[in-house]
ZAMIVEX-591763 format. One record per residue (C-alpha): x negated, y negated, z; residue number from 1; residue in one letter. Coordinates in nm, 4 decimals. Example, Ala and Ser with C-alpha at 12.3 -4.5 7.8 and 13.67 -1.06 7.14 Angstrom:
BEGIN
+----------+----------+----------+-----+---+
:       xx :       yy :       zz :   k : r :
+----------+----------+----------+-----+---+
:  -1.2300 :   0.4500 :   0.7800 :   1 : A :
:  -1.3670 :   0.1060 :   0.7140 :   2 : S :
+----------+----------+----------+-----+---+
END
This chain:
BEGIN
+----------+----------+----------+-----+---+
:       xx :       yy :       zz :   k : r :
+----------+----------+----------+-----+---+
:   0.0000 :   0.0000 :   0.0000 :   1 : X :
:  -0.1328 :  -0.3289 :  -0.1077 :   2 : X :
:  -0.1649 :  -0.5742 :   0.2012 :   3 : X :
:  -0.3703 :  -0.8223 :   0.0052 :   4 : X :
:  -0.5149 :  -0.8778 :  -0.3609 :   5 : X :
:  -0.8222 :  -1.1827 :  -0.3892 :   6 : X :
:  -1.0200 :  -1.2417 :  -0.6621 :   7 : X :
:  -1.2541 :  -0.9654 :  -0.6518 :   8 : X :
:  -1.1250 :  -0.7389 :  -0.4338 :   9 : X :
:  -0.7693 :  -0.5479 :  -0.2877 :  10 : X :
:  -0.7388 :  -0.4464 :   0.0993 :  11 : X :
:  -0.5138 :  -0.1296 :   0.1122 :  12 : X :
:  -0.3582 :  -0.0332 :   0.3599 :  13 : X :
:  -0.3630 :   0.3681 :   0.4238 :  14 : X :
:  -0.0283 :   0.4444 :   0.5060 :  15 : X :
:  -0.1449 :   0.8358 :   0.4271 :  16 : X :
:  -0.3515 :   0.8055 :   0.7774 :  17 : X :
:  -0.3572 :   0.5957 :   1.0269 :  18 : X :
:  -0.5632 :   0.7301 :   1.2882 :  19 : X :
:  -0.6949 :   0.4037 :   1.3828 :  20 : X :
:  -0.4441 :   0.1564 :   1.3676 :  21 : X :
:  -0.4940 :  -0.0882 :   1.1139 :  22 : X :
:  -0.7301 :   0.1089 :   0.8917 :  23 : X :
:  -0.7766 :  -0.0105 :   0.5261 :  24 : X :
:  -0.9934 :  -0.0127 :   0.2114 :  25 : X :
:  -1.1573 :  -0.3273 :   0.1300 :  26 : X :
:  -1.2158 :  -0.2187 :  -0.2759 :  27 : X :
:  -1.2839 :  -0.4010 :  -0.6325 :  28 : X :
:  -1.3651 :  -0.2108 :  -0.9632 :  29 : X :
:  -1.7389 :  -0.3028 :  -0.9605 :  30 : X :
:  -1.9335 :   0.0082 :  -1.0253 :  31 : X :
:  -2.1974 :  -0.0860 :  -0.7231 :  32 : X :
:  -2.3498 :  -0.3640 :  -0.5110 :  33 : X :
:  -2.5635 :  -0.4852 :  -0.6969 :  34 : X :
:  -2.2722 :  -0.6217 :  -0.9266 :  35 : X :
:  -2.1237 :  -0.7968 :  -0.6886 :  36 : X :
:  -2.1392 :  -1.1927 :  -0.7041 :  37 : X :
:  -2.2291 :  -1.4493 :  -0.4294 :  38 : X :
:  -1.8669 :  -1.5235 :  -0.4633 :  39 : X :
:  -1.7639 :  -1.1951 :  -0.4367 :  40 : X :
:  -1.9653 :  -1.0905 :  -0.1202 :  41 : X :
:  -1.8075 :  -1.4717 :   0.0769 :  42 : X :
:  -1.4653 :  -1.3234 :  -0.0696 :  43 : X :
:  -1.5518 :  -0.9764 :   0.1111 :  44 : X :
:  -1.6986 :  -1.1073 :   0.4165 :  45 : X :
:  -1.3325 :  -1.3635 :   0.4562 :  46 : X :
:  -1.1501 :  -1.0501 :   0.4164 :  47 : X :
:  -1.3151 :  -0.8572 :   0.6397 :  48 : X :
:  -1.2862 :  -1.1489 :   0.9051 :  49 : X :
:  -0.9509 :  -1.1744 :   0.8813 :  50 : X :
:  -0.8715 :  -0.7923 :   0.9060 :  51 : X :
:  -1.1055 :  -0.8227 :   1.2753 :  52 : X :
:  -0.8440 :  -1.0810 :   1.3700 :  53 : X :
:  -0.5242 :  -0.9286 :   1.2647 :  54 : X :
:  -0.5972 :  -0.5997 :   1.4051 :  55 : X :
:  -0.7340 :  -0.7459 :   1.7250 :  56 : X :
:  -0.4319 :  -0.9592 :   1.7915 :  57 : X :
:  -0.1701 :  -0.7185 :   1.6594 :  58 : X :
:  -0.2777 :  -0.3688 :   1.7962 :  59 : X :
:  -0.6047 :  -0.4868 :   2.0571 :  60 : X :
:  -0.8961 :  -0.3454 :   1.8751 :  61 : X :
:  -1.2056 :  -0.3711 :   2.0843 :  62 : X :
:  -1.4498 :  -0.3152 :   1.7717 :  63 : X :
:  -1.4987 :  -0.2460 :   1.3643 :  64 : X :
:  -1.6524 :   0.0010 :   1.1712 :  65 : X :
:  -1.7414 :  -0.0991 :   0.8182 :  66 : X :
:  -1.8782 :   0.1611 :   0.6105 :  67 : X :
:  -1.9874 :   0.1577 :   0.2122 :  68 : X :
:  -1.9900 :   0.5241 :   0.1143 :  69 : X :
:  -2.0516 :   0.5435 :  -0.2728 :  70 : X :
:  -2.1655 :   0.9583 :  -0.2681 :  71 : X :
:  -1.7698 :   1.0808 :  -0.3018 :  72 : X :
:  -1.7659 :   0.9411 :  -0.6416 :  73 : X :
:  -2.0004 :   1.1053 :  -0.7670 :  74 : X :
:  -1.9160 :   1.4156 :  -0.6007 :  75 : X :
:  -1.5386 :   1.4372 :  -0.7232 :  76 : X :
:  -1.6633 :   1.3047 :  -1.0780 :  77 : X :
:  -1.4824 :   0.9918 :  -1.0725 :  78 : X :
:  -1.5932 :   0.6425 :  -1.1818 :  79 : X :
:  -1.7994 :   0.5195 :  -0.9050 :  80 : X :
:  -1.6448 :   0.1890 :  -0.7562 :  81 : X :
:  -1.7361 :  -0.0286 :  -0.4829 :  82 : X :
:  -1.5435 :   0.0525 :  -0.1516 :  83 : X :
:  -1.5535 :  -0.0437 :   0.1636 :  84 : X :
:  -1.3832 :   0.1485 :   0.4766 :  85 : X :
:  -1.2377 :  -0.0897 :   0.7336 :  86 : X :
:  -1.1868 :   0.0976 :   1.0579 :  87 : X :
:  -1.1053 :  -0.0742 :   1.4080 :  88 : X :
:  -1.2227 :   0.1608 :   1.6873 :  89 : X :
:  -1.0276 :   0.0991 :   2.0373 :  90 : X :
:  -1.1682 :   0.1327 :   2.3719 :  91 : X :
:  -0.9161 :   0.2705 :   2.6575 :  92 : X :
:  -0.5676 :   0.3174 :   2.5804 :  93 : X :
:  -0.3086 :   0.1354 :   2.3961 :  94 : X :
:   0.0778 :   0.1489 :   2.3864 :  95 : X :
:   0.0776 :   0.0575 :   2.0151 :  96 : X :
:   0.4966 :   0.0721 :   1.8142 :  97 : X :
:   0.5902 :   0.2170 :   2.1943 :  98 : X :
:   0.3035 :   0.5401 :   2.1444 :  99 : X :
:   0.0595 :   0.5897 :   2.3681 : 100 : X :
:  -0.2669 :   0.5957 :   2.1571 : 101 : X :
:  -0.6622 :   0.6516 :   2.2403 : 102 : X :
:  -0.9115 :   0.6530 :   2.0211 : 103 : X :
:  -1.0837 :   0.9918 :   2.1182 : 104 : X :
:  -1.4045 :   0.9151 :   2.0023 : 105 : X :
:  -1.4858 :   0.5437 :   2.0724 : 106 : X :
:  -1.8337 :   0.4724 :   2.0744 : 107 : X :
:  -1.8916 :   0.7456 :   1.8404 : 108 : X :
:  -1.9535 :   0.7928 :   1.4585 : 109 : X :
:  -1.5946 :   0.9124 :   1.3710 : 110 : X :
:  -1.7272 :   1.1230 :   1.0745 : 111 : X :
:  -1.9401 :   1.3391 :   1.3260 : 112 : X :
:  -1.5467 :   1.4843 :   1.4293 : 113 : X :
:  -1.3299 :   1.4284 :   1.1328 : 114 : X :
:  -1.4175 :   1.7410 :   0.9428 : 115 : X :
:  -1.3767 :   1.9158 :   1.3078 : 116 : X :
:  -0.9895 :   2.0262 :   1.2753 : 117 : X :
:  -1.0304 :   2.0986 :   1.6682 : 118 : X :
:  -1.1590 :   1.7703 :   1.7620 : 119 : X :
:  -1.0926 :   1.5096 :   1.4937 : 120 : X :
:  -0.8942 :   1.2118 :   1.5943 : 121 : X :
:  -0.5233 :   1.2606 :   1.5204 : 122 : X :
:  -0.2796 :   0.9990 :   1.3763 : 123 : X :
:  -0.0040 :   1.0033 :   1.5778 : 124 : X :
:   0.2329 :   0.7830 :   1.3747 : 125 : X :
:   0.4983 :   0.8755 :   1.1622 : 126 : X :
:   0.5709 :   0.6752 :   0.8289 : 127 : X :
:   0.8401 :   0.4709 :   0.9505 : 128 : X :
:   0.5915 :   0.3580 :   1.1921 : 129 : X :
:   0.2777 :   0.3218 :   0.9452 : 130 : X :
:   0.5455 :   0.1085 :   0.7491 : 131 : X :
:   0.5883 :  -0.1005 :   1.0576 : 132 : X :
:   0.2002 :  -0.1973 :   1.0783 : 133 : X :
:   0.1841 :  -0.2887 :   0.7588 : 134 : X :
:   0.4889 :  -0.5286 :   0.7273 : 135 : X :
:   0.3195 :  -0.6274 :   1.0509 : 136 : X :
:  -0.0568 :  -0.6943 :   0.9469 : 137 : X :
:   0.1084 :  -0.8646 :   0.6116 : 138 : X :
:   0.3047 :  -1.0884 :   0.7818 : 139 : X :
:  -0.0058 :  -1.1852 :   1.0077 : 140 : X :
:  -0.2433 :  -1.2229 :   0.6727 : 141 : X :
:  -0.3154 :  -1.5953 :   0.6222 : 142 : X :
:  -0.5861 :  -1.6149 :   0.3360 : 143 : X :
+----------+----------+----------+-----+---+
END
């Protein structure tokens, strides 16, 4: 779901998983970084400020994650594009859309436990609810 389209770049939301609330892609069609503008890295870097803000006012995230991975690409034979993963991490608990959420792993590298069926962080929501965050976080969007 598209919560905002710039210049260079989209932010989508991932209303397929959201096992940190607010999670999104930051991407543009450029093949890698080193084809990005000066623009476009100011239009990323806005972007990714105001995603910090609406996630830490809307659901209390304590910290980000932001994470270029380029490899799956070129694993699953697909035109290489430039991507950025968004991912607030939460410390304690939260009552976020009246659920009782933690973020299992805060302080951790949530890769190290997503391919870990046992331990990998779990999105509770359901996609009523994932709808709900993202009318929210596009409401709260002011670029």
């Amino acid at each position: 779901m598209q919560l905002y389209k710039g210049q260079c770049f989209e932010i989508v939301f991932l209303d397929w998983c959201q096992e940190f609330p607010g999670q999104c892609i930051i991407s543009c069609e450029k093949p890698g970084l080193s084809d990005l503008s000066d623009d476009d890295w100011i239009e990323l870097g806005k972007m990714e400020k105001e995603l910090e803000r609406i996630t830490k006012k809307l659901f209390g995230a304590t910290m980000y994650n932001f994470a270029c991975l380029m490899n799956n690409a070129y694993r699953d034979d697909e035109t290489p594009h430039v991507h950025f993963q968004f991912i607030p991490r939460y410390k304690g608990k939260r009552e976020i859309l009246g659920k009782n959420y933690k973020d299992h792993h805060f302080g951790y590298n949530l890769w190290k436990w997503s391919r870990n069926r046992f331990k990998a962080q779990k999105d509770i929501f359901s996609k009523d609810e994932k709808e709900k965050m993202f009318t929210m976080m596009k409401d709260e969007f002011k670029m």
